[in-house]
C-alpha positions as CSV (number, residue, x, y, z in Angstrom):
1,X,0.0,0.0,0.0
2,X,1.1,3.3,-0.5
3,X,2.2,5.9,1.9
4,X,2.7,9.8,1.7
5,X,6.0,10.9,1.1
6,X,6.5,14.6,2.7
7,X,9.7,16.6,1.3
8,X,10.6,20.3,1.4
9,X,10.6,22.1,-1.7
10,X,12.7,24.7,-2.6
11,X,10.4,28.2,-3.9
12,X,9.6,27.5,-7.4
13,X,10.5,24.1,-7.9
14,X,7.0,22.5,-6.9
15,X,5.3,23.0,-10.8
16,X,8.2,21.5,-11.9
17,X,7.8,18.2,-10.1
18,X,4.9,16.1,-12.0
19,X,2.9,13.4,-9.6
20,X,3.3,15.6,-6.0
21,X,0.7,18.0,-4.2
22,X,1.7,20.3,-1.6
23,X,-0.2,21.1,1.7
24,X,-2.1,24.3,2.2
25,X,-0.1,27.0,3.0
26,X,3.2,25.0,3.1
27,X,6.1,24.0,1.1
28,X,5.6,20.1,1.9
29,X,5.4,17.9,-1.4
30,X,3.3,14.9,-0.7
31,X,4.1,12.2,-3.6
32,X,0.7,11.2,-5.2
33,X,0.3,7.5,-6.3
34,X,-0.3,7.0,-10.1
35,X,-3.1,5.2,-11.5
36,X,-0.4,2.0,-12.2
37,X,0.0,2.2,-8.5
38,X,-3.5,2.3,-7.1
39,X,-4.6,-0.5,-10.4
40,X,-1.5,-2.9,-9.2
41,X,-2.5,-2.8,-5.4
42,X,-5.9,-3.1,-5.8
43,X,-5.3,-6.2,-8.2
44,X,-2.8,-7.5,-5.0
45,X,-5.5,-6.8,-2.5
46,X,-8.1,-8.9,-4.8
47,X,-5.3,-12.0,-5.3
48,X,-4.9,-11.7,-1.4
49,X,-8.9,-12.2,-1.0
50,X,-9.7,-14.5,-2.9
51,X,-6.4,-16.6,-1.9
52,X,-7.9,-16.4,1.8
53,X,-11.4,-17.0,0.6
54,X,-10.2,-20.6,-0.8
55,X,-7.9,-21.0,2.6
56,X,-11.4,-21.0,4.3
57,X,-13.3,-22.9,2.3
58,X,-10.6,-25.7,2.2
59,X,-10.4,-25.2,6.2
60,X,-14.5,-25.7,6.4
61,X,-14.3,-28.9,3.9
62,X,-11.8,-30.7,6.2
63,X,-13.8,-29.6,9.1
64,X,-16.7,-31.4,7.4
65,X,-14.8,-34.8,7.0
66,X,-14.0,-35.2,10.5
């Protein structure tokens, strides 16, 4: 998952840096995911559902059996 990077940007460089926003009022650059990154962790969070949803359903089945 993604987290915000903060840096300090120097007067005048922030346009100059594609993909960051700053905060209010401040010079802190927070780095914004892209829409690969959000699209690739979404797909990782789906694999890692439906890999637990087959974990429990194989867990109930053997329950069953005994």
């Amino acid at each position: 998952m993604f987290g915000n990077i903060c840096l300090k940007a120097r007067e005048g460089e922030r346009e100059k840096l594609p993909g960051t926003s700053t905060f209010p009022g401040t010079n802190n650059l927070v780095i914004l995911p892209t829409h690969e990154d959000i699209s690739r962790d979404v797909q990782e969070q789906e694999m890692k559902r439906q890999e637990l949803h087959e974990q429990s359903k194989n867990w109930h089945r053997r329950a069953g059996e005994q």
